[in-house]
Z-matrix of the N, CA and C atoms (Angstrom, degrees):
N
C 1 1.454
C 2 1.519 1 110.38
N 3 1.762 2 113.08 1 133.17
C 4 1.309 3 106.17 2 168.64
C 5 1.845 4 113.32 3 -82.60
N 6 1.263 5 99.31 4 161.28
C 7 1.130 6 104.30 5 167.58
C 8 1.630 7 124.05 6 -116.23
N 9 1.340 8 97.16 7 1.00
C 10 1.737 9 106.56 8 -170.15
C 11 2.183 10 84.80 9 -95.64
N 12 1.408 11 89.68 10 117.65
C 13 1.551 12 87.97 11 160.44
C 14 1.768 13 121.78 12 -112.56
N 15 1.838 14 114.84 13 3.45
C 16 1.251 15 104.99 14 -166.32
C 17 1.667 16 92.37 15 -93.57
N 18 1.703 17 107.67 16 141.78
C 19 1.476 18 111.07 17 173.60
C 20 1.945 19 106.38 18 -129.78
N 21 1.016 20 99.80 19 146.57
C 22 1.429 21 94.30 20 171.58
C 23 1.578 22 114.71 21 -77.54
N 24 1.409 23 99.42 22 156.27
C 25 1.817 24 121.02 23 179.67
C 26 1.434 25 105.22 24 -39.18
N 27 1.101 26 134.83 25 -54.12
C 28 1.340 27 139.41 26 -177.21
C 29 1.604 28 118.03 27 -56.53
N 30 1.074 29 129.10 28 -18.48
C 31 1.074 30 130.90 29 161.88
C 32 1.223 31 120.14 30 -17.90
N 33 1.484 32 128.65 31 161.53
C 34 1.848 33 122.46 32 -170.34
C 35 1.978 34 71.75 33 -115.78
N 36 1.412 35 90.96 34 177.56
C 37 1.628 36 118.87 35 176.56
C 38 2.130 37 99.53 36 -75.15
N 39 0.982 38 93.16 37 -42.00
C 40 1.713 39 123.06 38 -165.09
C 41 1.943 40 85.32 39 -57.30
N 42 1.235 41 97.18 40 -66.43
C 43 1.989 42 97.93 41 -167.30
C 44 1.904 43 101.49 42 -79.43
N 45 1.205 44 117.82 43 -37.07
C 46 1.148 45 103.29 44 -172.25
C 47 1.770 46 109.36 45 -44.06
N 48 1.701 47 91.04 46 -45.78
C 49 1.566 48 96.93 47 -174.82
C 50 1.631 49 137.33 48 -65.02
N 51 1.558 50 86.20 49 -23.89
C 52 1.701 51 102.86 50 162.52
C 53 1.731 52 97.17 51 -65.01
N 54 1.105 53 121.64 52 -72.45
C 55 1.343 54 133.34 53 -144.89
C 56 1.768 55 96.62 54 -52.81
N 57 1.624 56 120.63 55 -67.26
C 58 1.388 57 125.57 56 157.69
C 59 1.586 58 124.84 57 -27.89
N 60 1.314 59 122.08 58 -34.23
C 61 1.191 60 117.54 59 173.39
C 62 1.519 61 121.30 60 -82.26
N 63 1.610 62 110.97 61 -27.32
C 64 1.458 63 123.42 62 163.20
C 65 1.335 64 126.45 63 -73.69
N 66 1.479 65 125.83 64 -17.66
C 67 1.314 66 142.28 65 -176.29
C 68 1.505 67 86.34 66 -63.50
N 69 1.913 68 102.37 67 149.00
C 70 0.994 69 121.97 68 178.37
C 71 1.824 70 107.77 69 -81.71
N 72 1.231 71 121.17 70 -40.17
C 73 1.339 72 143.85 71 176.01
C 74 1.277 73 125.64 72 -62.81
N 75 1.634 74 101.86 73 -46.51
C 76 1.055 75 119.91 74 169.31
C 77 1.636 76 104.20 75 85.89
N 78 1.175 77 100.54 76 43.91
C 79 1.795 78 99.83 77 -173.19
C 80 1.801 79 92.72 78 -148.17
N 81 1.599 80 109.49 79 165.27
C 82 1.552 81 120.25 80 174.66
C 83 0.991 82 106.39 81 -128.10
N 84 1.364 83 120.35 82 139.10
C 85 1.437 84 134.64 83 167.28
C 86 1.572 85 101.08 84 -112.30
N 87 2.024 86 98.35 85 109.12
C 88 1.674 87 94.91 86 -174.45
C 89 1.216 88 96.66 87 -106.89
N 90 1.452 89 122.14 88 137.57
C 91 1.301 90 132.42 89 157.32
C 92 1.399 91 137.85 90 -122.33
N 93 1.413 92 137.88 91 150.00
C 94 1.186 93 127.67 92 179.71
C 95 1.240 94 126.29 93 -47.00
N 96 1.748 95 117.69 94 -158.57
C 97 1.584 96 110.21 95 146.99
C 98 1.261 97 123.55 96 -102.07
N 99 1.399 98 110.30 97 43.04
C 100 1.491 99 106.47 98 172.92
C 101 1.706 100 91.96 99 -124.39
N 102 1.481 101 109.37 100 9.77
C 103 1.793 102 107.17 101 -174.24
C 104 1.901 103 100.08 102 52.94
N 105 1.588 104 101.31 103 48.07
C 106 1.451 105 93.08 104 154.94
C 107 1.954 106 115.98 105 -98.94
N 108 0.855 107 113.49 106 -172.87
C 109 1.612 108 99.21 107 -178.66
C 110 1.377 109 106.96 108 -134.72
N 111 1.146 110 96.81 109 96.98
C 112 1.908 111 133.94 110 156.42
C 113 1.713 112 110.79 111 -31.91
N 114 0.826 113 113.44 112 -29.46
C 115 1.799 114 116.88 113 -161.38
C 116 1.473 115 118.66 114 138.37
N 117 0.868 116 92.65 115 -169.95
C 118 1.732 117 105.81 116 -176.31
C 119 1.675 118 103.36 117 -149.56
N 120 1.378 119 96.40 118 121.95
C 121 1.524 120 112.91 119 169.82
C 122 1.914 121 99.62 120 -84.14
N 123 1.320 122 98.80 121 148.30
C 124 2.095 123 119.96 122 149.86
C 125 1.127 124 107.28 123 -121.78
N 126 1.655 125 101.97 124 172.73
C 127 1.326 126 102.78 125 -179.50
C 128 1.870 127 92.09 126 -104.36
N 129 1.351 128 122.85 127 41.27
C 130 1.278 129 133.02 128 -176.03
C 131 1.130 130 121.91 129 16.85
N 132 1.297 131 152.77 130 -7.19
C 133 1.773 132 133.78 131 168.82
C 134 1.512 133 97.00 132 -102.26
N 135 1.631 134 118.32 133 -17.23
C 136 1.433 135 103.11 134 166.22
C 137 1.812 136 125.14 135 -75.02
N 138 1.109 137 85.72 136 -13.17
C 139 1.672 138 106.10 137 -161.21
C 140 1.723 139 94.29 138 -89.57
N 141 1.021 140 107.30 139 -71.21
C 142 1.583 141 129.31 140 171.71
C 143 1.463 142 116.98 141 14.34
N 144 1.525 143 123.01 142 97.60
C 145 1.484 144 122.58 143 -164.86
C 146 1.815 145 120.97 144 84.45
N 147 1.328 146 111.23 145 -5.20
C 148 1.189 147 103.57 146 155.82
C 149 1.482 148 137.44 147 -80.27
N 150 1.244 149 108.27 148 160.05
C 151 1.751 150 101.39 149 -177.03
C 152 1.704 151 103.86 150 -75.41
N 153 1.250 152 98.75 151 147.59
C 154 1.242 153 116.16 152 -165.16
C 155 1.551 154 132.52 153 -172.68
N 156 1.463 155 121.68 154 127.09
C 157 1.563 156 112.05 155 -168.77
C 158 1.098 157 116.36 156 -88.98
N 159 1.223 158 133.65 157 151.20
C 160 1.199 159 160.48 158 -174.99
C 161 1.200 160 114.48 159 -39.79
N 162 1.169 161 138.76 160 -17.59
C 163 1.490 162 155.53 161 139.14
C 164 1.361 163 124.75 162 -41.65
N 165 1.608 164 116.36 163 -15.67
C 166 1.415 165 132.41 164 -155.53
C 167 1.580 166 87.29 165 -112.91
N 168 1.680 167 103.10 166 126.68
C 169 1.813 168 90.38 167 173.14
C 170 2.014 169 82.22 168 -140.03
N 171 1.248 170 75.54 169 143.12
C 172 1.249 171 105.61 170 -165.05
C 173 1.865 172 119.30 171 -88.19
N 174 1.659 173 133.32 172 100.66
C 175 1.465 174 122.26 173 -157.63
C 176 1.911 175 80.50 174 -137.36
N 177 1.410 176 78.14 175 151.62
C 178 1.636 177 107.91 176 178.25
C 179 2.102 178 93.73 177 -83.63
N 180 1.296 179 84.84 178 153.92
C 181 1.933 180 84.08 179 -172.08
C 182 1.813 181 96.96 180 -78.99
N 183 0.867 182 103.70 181 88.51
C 184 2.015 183 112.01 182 -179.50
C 185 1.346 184 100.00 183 -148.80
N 186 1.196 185 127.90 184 169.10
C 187 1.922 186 151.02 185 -126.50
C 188 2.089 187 78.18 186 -110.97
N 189 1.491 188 91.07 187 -58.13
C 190 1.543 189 93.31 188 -162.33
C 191 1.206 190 116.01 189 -84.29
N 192 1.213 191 125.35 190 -5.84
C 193 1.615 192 146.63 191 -177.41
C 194 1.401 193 97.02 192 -79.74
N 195 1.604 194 132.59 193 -68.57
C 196 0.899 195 139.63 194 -134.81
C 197 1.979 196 92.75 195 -88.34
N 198 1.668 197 102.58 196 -36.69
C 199 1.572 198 108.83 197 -175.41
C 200 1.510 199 111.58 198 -50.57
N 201 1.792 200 113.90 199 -53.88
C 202 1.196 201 136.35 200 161.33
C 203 1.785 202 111.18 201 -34.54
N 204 1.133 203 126.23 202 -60.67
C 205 1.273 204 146.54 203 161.55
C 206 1.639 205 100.46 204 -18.27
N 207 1.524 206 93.64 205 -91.23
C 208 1.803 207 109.50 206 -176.98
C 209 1.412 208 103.66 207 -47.23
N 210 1.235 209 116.23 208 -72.16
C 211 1.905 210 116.69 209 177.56
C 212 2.102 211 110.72 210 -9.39
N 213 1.489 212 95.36 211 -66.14
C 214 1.370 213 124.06 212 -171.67
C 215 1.818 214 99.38 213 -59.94
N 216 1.122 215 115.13 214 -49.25
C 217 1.245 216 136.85 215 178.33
C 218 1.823 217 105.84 216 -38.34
N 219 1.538 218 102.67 217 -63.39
C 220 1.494 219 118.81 218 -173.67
C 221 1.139 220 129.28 219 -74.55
N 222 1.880 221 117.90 220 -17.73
C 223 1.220 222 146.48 221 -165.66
C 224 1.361 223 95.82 222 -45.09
N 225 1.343 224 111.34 223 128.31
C 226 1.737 225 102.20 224 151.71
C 227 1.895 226 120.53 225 -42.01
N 228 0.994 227 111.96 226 -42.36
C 229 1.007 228 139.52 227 174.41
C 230 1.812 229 117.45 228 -24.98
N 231 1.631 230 82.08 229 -61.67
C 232 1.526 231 105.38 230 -149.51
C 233 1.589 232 95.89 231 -106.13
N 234 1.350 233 104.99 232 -7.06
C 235 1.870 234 110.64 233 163.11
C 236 1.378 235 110.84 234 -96.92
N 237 1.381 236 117.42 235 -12.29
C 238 1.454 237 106.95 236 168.16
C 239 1.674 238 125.01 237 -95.04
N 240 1.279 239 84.50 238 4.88
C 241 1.459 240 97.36 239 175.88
C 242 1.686 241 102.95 240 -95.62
N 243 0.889 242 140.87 241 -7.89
C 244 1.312 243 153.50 242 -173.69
C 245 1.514 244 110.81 243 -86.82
N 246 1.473 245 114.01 244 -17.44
C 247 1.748 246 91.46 245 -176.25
C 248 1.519 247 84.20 246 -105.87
N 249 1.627 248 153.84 247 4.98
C 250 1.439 249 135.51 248 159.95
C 251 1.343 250 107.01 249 -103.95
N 252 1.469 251 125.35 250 28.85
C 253 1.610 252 104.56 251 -173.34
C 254 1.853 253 90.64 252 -81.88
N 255 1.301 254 95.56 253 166.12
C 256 1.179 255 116.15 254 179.20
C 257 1.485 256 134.30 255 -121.49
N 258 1.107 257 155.33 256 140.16
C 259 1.523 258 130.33 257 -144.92
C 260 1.685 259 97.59 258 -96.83
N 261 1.012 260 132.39 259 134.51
C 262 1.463 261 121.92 260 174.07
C 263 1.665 262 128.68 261 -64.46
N 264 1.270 263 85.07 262 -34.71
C 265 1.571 264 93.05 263 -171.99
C 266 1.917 265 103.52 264 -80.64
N 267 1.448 266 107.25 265 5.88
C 268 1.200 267 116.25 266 -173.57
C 269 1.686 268 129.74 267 44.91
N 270 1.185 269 124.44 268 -139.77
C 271 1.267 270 117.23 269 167.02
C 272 1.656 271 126.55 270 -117.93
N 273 1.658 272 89.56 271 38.97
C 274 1.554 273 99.78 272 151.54
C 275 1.570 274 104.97 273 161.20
N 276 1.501 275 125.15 274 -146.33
C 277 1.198 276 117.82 275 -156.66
C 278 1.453 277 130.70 276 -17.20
N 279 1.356 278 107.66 277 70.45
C 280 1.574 279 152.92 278 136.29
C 281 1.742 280 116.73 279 -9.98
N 282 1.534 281 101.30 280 -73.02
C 283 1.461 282 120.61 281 156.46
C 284 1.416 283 124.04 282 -32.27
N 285 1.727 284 115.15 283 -46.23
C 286 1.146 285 121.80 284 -144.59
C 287 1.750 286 97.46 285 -98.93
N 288 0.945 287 103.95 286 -42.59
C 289 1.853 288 130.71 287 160.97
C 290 1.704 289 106.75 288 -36.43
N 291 1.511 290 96.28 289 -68.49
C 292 1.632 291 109.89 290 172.70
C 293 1.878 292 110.87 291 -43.05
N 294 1.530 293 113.60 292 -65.54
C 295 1.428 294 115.35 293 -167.57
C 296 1.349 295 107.49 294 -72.66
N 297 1.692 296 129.30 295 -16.80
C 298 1.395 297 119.48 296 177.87
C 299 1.587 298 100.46 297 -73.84
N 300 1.711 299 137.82 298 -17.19
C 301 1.325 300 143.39 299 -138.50
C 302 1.539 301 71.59 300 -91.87
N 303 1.645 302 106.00 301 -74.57
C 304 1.541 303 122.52 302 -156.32
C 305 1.577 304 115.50 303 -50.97
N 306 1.564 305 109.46 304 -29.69
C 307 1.618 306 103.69 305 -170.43
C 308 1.693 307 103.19 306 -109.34
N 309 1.448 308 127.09 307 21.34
C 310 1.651 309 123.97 308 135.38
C 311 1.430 310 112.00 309 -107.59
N 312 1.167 311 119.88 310 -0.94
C 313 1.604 312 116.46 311 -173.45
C 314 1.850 313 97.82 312 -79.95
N 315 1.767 314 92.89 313 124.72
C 316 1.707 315 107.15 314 171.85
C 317 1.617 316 109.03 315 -61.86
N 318 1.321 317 126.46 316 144.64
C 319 1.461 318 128.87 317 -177.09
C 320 1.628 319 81.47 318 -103.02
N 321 1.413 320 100.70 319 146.31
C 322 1.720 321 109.44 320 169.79
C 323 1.725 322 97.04 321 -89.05
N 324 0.983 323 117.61 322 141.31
C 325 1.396 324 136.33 323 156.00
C 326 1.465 325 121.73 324 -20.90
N 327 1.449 326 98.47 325 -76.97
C 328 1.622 327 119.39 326 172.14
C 329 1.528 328 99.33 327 -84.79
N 330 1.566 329 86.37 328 140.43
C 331 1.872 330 107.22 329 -176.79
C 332 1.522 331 83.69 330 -81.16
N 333 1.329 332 112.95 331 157.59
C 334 1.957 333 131.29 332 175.50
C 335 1.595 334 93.58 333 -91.20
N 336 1.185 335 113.83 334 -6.85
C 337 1.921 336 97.15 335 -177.36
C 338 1.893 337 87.19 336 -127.16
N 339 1.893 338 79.30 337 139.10
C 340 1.692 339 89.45 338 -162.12
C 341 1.799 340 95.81 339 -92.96
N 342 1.059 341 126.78 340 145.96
C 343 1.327 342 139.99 341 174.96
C 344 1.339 343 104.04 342 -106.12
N 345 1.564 344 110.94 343 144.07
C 346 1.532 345 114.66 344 179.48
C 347 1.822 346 88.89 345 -142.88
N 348 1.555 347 95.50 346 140.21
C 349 1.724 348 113.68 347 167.87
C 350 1.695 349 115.86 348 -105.02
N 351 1.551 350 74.98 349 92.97
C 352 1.929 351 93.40 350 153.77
C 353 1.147 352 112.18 351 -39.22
């Protein structure tokens, strides 16, 4: 497992996806070449329902997922949203943020990882 998740903008679709699949987190921190910070990629169904700022865009680990991803990434749009994001967990009780998420969050029924009996 890697543990380095920051990659620069230049990245191909091809390595981001190696690199994302090796991440321990399973998340990207993309930045320019001045190491400013562009956003943050997930590999989104792991991420899925966590608290999280607006900076965080969320792609399934796929060719066209991840392209969509960067596109969204570069948007005028989605860089002007970058100088008011705000941190969620704010500047402190973090914890408390977390257990209000977990104890209204609906549990789905069916687990997403399929179990089979040997």
């Amino acid at each position: 497992m890697n543990k380095n998740i920051i990659i620069k903008s230049d990245i191909t679709i091809r390595q981001a996806m190696k690199v994302l699949d090796k991440t321990m987190g399973k998340c990207l921190l993309v930045v320019d070449n001045n190491n400013k910070l562009l956003g943050t990629l997930t590999d989104g169904d792991r991420q899925a329902g966590r608290l999280k700022a607006e900076s965080v865009i969320d792609c399934k680990p796929t060719k066209e997922s991840i392209q969509n991803a960067f596109k969204r990434l570069y948007s005028e749009d989605f860089q002007n949203i970058l100088t008011t994001v705000e941190n969620p967990y704010g500047a402190g009780n973090g914890t408390e943020k977390i257990m209000d998420v977990l104890k209204n969050h609906v549990i789905p029924e069916t687990p997403k990882k399929e179990f089979y009996d040997l």
